[in-house]
TORPA-4810 file (N, C-alpha, C, O; in nm, 3 decimals):
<nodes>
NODE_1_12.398_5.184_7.747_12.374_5.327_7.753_12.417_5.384_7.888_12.464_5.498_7.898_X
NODE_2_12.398_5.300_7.995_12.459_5.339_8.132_12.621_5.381_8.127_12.667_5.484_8.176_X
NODE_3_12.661_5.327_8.089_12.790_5.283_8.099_12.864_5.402_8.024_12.966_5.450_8.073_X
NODE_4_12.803_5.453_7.890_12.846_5.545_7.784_12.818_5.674_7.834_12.897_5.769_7.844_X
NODE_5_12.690_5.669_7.868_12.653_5.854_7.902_12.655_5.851_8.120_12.659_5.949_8.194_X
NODE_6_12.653_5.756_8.146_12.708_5.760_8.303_12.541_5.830_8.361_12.536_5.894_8.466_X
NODE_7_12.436_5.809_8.290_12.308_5.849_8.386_12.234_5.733_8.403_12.217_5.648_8.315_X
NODE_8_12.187_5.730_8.520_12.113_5.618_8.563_11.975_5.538_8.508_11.874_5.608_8.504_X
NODE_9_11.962_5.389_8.462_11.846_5.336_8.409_11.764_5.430_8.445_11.769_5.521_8.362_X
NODE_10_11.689_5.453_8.530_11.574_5.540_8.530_11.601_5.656_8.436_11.551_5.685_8.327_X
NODE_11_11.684_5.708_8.503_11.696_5.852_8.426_11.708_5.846_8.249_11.690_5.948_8.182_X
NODE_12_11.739_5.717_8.191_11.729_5.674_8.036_11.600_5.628_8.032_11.531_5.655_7.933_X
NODE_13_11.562_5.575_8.108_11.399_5.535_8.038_11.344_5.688_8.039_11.345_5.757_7.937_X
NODE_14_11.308_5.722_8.131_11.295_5.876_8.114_11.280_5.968_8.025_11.176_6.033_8.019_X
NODE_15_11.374_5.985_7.949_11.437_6.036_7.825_11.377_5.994_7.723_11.317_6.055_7.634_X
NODE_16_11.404_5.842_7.745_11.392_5.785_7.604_11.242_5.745_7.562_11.205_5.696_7.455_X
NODE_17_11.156_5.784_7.690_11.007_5.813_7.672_10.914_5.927_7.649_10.793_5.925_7.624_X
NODE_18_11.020_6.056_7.667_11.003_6.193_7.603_10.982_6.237_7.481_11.061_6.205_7.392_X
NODE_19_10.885_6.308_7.459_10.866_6.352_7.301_10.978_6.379_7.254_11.031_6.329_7.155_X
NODE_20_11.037_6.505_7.360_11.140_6.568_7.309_11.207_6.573_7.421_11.168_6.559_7.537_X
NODE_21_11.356_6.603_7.361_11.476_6.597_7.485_11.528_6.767_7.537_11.608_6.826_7.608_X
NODE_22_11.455_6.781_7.474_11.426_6.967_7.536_11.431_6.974_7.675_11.361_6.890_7.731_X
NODE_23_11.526_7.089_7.782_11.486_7.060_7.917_11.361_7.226_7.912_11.354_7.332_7.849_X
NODE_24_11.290_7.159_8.015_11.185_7.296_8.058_11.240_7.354_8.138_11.319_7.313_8.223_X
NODE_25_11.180_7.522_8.106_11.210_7.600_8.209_11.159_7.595_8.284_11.047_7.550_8.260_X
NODE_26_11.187_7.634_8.444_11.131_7.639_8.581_11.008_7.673_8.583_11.003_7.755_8.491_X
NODE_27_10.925_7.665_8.618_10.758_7.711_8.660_10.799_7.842_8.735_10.777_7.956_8.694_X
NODE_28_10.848_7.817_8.823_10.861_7.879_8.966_11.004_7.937_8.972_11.103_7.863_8.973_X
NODE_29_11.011_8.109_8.977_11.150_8.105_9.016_11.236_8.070_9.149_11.189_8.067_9.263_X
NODE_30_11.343_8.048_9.124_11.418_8.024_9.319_11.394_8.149_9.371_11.412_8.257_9.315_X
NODE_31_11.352_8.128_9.485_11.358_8.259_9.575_11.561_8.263_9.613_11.648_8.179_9.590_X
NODE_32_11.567_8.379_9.666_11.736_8.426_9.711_11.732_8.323_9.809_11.634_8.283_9.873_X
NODE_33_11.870_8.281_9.814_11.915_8.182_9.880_12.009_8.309_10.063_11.989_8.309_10.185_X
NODE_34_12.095_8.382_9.978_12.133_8.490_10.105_12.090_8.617_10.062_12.066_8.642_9.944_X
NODE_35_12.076_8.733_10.189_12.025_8.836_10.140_12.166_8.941_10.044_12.284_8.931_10.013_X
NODE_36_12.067_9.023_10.034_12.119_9.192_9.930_12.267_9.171_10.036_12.377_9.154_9.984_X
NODE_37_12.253_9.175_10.154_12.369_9.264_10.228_12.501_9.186_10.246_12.611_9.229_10.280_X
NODE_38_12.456_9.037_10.210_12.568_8.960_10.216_12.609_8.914_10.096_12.719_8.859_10.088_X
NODE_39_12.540_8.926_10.000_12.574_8.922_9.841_12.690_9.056_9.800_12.779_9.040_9.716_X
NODE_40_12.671_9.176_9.870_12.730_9.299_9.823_12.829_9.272_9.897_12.941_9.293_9.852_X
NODE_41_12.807_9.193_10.089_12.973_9.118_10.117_13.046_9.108_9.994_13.113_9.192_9.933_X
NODE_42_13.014_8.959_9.967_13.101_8.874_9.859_13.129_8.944_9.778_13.250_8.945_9.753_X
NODE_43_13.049_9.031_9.703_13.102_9.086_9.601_13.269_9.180_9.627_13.381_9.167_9.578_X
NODE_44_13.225_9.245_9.697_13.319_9.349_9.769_13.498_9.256_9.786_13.607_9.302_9.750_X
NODE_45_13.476_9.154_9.835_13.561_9.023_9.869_13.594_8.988_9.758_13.714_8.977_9.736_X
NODE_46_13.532_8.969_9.688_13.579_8.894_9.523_13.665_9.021_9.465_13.784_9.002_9.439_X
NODE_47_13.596_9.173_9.441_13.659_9.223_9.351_13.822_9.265_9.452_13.934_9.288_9.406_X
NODE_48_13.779_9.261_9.592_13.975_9.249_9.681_14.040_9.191_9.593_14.126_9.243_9.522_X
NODE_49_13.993_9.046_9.588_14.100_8.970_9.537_14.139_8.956_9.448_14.223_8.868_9.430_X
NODE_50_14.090_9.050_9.335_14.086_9.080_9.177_14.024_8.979_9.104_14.059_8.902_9.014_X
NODE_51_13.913_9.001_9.173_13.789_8.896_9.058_13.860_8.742_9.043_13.856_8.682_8.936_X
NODE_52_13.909_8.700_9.135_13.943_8.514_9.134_13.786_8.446_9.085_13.673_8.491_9.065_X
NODE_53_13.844_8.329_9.080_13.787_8.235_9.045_13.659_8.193_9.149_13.671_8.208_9.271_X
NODE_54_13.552_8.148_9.097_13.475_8.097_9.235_13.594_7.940_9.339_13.607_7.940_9.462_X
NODE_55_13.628_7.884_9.291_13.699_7.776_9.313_13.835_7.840_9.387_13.909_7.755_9.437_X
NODE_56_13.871_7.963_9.398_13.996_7.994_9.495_13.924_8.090_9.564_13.971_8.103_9.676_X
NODE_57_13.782_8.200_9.534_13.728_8.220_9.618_13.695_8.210_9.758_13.722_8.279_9.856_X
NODE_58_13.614_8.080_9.734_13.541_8.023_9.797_13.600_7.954_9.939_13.508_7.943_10.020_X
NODE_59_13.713_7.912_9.983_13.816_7.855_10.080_13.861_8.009_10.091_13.956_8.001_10.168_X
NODE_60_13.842_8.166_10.051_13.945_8.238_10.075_13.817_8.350_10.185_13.866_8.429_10.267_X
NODE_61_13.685_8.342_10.172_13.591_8.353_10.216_13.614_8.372_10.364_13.645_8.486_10.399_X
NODE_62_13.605_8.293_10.440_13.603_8.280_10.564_13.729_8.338_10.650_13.706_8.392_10.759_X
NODE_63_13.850_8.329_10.606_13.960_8.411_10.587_13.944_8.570_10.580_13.992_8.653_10.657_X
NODE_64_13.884_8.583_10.498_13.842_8.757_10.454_13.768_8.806_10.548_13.794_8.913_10.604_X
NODE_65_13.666_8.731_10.577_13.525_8.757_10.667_13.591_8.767_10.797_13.521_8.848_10.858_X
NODE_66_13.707_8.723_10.889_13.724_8.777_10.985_13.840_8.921_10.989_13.873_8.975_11.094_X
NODE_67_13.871_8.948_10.904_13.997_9.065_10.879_13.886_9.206_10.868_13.931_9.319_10.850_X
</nodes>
């Protein structure tokens, strides 16, 4: 089973001791990781570049941020 689905013994016993293989939702939501003012950054940055990808974004970021 390791070998086929690539998750670790523990993580199969785990599972395979669960009623159900249902995942739960969070208890607790995440609090914001950055604030309002640097989220409306990025945004602003993303739609420059005509809404790219997070993955060509993301390296184009730091680039933007000093211009």
């Amino acid at each position: 089973m390791e070998h086929v689905t690539g998750f670790h013994r523990k993580s199969l016993t785990r599972l395979l001791n669960e009623p159900h293989l249902d995942r739960q939702p969070r208890t607790t939501p995440r609090s914001r990781t950055y604030g309002l003012e640097c989220e409306q950054a990025i945004l602003t940055m993303w739609e420059s570049l005509d809404d790219i990808c997070a993955e060509r974004l993301t390296p184009a970021l730091p680039r933007m941020a000093y211009h």
